[in-house]
C-alpha positions as CSV (number, residue, x, y, z in Angstrom):
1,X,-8.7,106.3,58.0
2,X,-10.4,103.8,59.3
3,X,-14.6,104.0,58.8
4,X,-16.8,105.6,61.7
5,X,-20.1,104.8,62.1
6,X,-23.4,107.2,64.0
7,X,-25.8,104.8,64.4
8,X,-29.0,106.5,65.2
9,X,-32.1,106.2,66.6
10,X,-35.4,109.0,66.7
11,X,-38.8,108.3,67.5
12,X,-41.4,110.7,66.4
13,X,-45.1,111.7,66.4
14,X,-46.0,108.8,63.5
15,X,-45.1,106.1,61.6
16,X,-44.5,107.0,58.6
17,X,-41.2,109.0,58.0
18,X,-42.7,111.8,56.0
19,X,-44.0,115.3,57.7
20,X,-43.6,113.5,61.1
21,X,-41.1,115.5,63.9
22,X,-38.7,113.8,65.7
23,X,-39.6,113.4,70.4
24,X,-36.0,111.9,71.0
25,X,-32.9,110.8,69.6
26,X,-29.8,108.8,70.3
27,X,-26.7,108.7,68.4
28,X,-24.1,106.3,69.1
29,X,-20.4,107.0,67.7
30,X,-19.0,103.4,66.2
31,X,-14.7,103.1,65.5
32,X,-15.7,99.8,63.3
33,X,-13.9,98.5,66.9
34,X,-15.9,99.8,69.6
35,X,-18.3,103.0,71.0
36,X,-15.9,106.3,70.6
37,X,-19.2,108.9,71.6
38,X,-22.9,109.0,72.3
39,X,-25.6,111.7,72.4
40,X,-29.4,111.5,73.4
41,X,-32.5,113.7,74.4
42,X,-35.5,114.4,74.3
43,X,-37.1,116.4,72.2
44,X,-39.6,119.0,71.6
45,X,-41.8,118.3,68.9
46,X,-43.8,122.0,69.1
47,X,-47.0,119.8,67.9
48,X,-49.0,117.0,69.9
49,X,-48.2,113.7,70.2
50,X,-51.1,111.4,69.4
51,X,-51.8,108.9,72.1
52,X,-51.4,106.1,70.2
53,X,-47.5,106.5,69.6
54,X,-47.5,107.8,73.5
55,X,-48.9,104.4,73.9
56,X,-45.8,103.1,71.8
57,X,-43.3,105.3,73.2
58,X,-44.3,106.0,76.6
59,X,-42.8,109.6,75.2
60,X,-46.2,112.2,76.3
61,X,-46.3,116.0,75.7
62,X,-45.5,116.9,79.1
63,X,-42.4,115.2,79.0
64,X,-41.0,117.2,76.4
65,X,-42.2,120.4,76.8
66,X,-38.8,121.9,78.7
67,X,-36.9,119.6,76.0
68,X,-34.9,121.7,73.4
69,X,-36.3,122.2,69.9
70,X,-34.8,120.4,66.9
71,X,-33.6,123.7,65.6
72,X,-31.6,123.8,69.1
73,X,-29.8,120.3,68.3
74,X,-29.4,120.8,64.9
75,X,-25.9,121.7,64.8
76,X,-24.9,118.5,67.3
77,X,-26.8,116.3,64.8
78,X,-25.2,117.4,61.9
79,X,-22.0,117.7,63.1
80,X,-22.0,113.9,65.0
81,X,-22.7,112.2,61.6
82,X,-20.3,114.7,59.5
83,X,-18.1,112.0,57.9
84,X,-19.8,109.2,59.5
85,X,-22.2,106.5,57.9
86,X,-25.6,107.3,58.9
87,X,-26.9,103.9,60.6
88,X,-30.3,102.6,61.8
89,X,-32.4,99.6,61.5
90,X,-34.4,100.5,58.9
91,X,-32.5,103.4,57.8
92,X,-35.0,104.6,55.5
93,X,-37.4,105.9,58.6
94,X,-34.8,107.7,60.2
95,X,-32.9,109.3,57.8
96,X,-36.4,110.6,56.4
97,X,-36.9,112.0,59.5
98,X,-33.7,113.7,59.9
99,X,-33.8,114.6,56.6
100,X,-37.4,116.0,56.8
101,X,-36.3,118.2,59.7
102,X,-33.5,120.1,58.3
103,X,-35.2,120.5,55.1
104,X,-37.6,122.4,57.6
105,X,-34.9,124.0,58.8
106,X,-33.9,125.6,54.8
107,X,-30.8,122.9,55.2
108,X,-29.6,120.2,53.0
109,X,-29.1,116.7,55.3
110,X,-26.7,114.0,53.2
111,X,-25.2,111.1,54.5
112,X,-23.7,108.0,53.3
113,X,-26.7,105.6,54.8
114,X,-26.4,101.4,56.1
115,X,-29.3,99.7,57.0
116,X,-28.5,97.0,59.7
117,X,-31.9,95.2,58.0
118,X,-30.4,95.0,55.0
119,X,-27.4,93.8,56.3
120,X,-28.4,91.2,58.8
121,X,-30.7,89.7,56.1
122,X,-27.3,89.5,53.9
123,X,-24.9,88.6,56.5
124,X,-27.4,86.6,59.2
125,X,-29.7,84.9,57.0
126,X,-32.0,82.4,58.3
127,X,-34.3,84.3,60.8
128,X,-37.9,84.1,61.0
129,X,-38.4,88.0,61.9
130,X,-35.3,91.1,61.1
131,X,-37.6,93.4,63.3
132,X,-34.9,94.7,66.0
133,X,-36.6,93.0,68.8
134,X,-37.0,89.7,67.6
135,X,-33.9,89.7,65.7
136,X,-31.9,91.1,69.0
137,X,-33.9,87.8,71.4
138,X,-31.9,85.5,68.9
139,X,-29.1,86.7,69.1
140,X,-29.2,87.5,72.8
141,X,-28.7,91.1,72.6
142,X,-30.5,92.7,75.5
143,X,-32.8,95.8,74.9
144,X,-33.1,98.0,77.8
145,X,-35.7,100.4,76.8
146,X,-37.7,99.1,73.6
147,X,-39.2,101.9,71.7
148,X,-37.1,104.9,73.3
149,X,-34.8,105.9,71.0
150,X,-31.5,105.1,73.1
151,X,-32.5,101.6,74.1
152,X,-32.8,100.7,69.9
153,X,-29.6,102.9,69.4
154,X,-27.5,101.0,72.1
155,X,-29.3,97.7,70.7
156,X,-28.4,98.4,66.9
157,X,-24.8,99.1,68.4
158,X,-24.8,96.0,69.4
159,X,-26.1,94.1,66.1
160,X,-23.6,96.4,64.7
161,X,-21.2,94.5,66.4
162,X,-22.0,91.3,65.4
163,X,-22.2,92.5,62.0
164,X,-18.7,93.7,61.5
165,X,-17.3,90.9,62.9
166,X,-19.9,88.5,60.4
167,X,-18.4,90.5,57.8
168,X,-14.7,90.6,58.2
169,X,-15.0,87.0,59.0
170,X,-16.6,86.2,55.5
171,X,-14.1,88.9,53.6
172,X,-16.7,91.2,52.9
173,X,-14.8,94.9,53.0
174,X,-17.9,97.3,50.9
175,X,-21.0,97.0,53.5
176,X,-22.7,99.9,51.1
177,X,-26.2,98.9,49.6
178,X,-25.2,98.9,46.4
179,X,-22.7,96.0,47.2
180,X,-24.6,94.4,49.6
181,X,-27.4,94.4,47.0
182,X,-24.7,92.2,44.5
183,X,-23.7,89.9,47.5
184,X,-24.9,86.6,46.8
185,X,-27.0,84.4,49.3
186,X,-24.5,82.1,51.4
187,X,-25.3,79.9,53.7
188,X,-24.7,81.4,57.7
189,X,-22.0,78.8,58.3
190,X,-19.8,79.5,55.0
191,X,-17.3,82.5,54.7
192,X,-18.3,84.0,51.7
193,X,-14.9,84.6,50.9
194,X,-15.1,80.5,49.9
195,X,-17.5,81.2,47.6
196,X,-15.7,84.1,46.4
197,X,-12.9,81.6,45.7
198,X,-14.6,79.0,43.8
199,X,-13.8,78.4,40.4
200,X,-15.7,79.1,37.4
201,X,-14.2,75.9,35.7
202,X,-15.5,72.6,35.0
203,X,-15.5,70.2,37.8
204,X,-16.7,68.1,40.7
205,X,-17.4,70.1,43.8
206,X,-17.6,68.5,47.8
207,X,-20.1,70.8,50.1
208,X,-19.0,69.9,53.9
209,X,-20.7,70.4,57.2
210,X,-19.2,72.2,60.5
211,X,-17.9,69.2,61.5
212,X,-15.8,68.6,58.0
213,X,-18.8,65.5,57.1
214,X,-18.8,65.4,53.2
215,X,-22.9,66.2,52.9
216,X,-22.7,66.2,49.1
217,X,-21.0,65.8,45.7
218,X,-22.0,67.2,42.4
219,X,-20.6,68.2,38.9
220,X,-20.4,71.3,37.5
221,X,-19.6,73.3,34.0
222,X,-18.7,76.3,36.0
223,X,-18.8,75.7,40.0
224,X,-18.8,79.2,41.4
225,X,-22.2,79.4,39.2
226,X,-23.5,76.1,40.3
227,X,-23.0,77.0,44.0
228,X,-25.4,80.1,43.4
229,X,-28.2,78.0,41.7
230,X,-27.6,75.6,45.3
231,X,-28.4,78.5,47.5
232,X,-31.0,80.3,46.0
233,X,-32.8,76.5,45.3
234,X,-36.5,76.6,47.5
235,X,-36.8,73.0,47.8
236,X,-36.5,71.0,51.2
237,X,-33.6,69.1,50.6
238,X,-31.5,72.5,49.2
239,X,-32.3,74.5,52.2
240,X,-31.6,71.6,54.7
241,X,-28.6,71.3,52.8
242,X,-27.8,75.4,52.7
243,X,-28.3,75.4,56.4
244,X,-25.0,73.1,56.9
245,X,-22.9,74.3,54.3
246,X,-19.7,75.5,56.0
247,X,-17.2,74.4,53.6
248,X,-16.8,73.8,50.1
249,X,-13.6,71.8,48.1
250,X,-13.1,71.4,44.3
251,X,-11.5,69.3,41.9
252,X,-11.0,70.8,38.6
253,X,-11.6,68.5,35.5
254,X,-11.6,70.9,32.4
255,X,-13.5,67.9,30.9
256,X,-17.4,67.6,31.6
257,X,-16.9,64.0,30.8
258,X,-14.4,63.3,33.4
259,X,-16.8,65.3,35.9
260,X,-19.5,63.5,35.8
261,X,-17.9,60.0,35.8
262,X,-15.9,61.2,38.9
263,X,-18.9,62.3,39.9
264,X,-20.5,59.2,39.9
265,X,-17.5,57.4,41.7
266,X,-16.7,59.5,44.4
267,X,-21.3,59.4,45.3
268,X,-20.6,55.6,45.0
269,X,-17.6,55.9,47.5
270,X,-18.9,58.3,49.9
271,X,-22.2,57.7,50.0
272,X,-23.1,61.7,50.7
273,X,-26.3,62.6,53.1
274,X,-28.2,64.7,50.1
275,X,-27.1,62.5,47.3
276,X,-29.7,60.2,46.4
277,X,-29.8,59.6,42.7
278,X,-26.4,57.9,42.4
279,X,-26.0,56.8,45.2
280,X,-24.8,52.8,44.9
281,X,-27.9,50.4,44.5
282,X,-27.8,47.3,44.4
283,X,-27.8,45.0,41.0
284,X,-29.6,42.0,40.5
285,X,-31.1,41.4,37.2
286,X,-29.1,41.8,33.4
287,X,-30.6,42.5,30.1
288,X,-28.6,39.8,28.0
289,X,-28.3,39.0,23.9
290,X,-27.4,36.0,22.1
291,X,-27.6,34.8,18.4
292,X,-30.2,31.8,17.6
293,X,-29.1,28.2,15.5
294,X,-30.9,30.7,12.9
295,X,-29.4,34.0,13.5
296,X,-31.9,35.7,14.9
297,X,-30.7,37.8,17.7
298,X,-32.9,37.1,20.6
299,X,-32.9,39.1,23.8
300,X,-34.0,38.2,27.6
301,X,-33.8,39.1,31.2
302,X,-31.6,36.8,33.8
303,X,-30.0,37.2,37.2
304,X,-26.6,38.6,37.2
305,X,-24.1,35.6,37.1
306,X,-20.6,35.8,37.4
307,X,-19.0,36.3,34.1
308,X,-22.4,36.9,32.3
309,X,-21.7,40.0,29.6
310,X,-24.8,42.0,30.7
311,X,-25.9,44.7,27.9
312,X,-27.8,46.4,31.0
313,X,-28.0,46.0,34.6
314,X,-30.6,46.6,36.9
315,X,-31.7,47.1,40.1
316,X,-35.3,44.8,40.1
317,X,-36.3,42.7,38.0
318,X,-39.5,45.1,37.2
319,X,-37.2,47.7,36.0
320,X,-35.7,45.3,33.8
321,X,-38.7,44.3,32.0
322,X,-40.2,47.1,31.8
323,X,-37.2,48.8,29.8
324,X,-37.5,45.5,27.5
325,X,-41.3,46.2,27.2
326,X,-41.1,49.8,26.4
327,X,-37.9,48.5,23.7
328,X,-40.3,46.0,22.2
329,X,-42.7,49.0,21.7
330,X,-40.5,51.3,20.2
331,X,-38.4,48.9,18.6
332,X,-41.3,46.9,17.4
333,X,-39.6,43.8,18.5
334,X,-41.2,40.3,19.1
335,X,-42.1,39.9,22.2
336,X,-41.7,36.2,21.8
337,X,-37.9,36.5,21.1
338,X,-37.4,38.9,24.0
339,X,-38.9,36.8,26.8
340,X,-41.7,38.8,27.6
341,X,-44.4,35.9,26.2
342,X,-44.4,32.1,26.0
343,X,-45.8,30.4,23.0
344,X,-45.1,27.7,20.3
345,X,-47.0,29.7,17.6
346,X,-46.5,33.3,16.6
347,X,-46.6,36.2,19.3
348,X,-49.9,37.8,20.5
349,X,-48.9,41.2,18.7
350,X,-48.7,39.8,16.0
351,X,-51.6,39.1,15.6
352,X,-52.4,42.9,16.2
353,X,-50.1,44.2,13.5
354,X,-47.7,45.5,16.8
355,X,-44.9,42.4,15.5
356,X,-44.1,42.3,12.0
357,X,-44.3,39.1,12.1
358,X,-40.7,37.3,12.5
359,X,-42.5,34.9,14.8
360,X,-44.4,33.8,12.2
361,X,-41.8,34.2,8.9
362,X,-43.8,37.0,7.8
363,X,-40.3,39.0,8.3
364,X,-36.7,38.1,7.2
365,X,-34.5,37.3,10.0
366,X,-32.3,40.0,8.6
367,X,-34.9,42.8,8.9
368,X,-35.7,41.6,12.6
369,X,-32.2,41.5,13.5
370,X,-31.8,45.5,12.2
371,X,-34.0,47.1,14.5
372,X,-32.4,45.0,17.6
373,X,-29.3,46.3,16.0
374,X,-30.7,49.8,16.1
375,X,-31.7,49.4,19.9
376,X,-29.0,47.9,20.9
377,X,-26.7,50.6,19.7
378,X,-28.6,52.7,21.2
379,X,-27.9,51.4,25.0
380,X,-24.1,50.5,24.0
381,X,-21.2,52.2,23.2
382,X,-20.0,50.7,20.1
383,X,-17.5,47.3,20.5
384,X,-14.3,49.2,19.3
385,X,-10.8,50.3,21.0
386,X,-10.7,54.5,20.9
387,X,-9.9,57.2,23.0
388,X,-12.9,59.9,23.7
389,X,-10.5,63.5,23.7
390,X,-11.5,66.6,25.6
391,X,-10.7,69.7,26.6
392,X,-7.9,69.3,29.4
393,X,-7.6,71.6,32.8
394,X,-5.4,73.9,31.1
395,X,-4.7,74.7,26.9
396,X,-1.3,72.5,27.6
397,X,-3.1,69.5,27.9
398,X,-6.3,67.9,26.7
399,X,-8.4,64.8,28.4
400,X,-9.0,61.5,27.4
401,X,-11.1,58.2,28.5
402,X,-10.5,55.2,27.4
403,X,-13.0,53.0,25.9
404,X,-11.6,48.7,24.9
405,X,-14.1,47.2,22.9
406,X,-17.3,48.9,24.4
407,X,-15.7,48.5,28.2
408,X,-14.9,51.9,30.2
409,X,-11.2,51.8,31.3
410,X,-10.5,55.1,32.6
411,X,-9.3,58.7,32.2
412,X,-6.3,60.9,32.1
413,X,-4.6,64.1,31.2
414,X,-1.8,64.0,27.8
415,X,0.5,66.8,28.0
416,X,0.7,68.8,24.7
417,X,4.6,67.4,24.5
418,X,3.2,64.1,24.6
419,X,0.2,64.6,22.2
420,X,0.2,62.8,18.6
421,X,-2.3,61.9,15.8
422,X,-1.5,58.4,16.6
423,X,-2.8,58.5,20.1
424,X,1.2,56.5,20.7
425,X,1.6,56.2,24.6
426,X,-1.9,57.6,25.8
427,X,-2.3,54.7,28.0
428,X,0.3,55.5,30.1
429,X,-1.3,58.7,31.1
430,X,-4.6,56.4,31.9
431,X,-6.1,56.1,35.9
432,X,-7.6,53.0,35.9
433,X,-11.1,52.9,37.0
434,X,-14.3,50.5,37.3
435,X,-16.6,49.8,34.5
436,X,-19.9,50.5,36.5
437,X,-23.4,50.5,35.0
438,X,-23.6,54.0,35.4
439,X,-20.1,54.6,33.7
440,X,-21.2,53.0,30.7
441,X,-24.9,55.1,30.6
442,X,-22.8,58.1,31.3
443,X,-20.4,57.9,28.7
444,X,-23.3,56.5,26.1
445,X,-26.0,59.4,27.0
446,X,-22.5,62.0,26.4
447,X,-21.3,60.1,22.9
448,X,-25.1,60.9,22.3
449,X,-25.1,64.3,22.9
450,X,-21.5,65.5,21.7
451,X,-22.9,63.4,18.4
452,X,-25.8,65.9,18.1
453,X,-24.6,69.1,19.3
454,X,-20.8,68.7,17.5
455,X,-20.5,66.4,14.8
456,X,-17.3,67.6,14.2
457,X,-15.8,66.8,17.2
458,X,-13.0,64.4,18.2
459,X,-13.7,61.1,19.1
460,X,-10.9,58.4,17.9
């Protein structure tokens, strides 16, 4: 049987719902399709109505004083919204009333309830004001009769309306306030039955507006999840961006890995309205080591030639040396042999204890040449052939990157009939992709923290 609605509408000799008696009602019969019944009248209230809801209203004791009692439509009332869920824009007023009344009557008044305030905050979000006037001038729904209680009934029937149709469209079938009150915030363009549908796998996601304009791409350890913390985000670039959401694609990965290198390629290639942080920059200055007549291992900063083995790229040549500046701190490296002072004689910190002294053969060669080894490794993944393996998309497969000598390659899936020890054949199973700056930092800051986090885990 298909649900019925009685969306209702009193107004009373208050504001507040409780002890107040109800001047006029309007009940409005809903299919879920269209308007099967109505009821209204006025009513008798056998108590004054204070001039300042008259005021309201327009509703004055005169006016009612042939109207029937509510003991006299009772039995309609009850009988109209037998079965039915109780409706009303702020249902908790109403139904208070109602309630109120029979109790006064020595009857019990139950009803399944739906607050259209609820639900238009749930299904319409986005509005400055969910008060049924202003709420009803947005959406161009015409009130004929503010305040009198069949003017907001036929209104609310109206909102209803939209509301059904907001809902079906977005696949949502329970409009109680219990699931309402677990329906997540999505944006007023997407159905929520995409959201619904999102995985809770690892991957990169694609958030598209109305007019199918990819607006942004991000990597996720569980998407669905990820989606959430998007819509619920306050700052101004997540609610410019939740305010054109209307469509959402995936890619699953399995690998976290894999997502955020794809990640990173697919920001570069698109160049998304809200990405920023990835987007492609361009490089102009290299961090760059070589070995002395002596063997120490000096570093410096040069323009990006082509052919030149940069150890790290940069956008400006202040980023550049102020990486090498901040390395020579924590490094305690000679700031002679980086590039960062010109002299014949020993460095300037050496002088304050901040060099040990290579400059000024105070320290073996050797011992330099360790720490630049130590800092070094730290910004490079290490000069070796080996295969970084991951969890796959499903447990028949597991992912792999490729890494030649310290240079990115790319990434693919093995099947489990194609899976040995001796890693035979894995190239085959290899896309190809573009050993970018941020490739290598990716896969450098995630060698880092697999390292910490699992020391056990796979890397050949």
């Amino acid at each position: 049987m298909q649900q019925e609605y009685a969306i209702i509408d009193i107004e009373t000799t208050g504001r507040s719902a409780k002890g107040q008696k109800v001047t006029e009602i309007a009940i409005i019969i809903h299919d879920g399709e269209k308007v099967i019944d109505e009821y209204q009248t006025l009513v008798n209230p056998e108590t004054s109505i204070p001039y300042s809801i008259t005021q309201l209203t327009g509703i004055y004791d005169e006016m009612v004083m042939h109207s029937p009692k509510f003991y006299e439509i009772a039995k309609r009332v009850y009988e109209m919204t037998e079965g039915r869920t109780f409706v009303a824009h702020n249902v908790a007023f109403d139904y208070g009333v109602l309630k109120g009344e029979f109790a006064s009557l020595g009857g019990d008044f139950e009803r399944n309830k739906l607050c259209t305030v609820k639900l238009s905050r749930k299904l319409l979000p986005g509005h400055a004001s969910y008060s049924l006037g202003k709420l009803c001038t947005d959406l161009g729904i015409p009130i004929n009769g503010r305040h009198r209680a069949y003017g907001d009934a036929e209104a609310t029937a109206k909102l209803m309306d939209i509301l059904l149709s907001k809902a079906e469209a977005m696949g949502v079938e329970d409009l109680s306030t219990e699931s309402l009150a677990n329906l997540p915030k999505i944006p007023p363009l997407l159905a929520l039955s995409t959201y619904t549908k999102l995985p809770t796998e690892t991957g990169v996601y694609y958030i598209y507006n109305d007019q199918q304009a990819l607006v942004y791409v991000g990597k996720a350890n569980n998407i669905r999840q990820r989606m959430l913390s998007h819509f619920n985000d306050k700052s101004r670039k997540e609610r410019s961006m939740f305010a054109v959401t209307a469509d959402i694609q995936y890619q699953i990965t399995g690998s976290e890995l894999i997502a955020l290198l794809h990640e990173s390629d697919e920001i570069k290639k698109h160049q998304p309205q809200f990405n920023h942080a990835l987007k492609q920059t361009r490089i102009t200055h290299g961090l760059y080591a070589y070995e002395t007549q002596s063997g120490l291992i000096q570093l410096s900063i040069g323009k990006l030639q082509v052919g030149s083995m940069a150890i790290m790229t940069y956008g400006k040549l202040s980023q550049a040396k102020s990486y090498l500046e901040n390395a020579v701190m924590n490094y305690q490296l000679c700031p002679k042999y980086c590039g960062l002072e010109k002299t014949n004689g020993p460095c300037f910190a050496s002088h304050i204890k901040k060099c040990n002294g290579v400059c000024c053969n105070k320290e073996s060669i050797e011992d330099y040449n360790a720490r630049v080894e130590e800092m070094l490794s730290d910004i490079m993944i290490r000069q070796e052939d080996f295969f970084i393996q991951e969890p796959g998309r499903s447990d028949d497969e597991i992912a792999i990157v490729q890494i030649k000598q310290g240079e990115y390659i790319g990434y693919g899936y093995v099947p489990a009939a194609n899976q040995n020890e001796a890693h035979e054949g894995y190239e085959t199973f290899i896309t190809p992709k573009t050993n970018t700056p941020d490739a290598q930092r990716i896969i450098l800051g995630y060698l880092k923290k697999s390292k910490s986090k699992t020391p056990e885990k796979e890397i050949k």
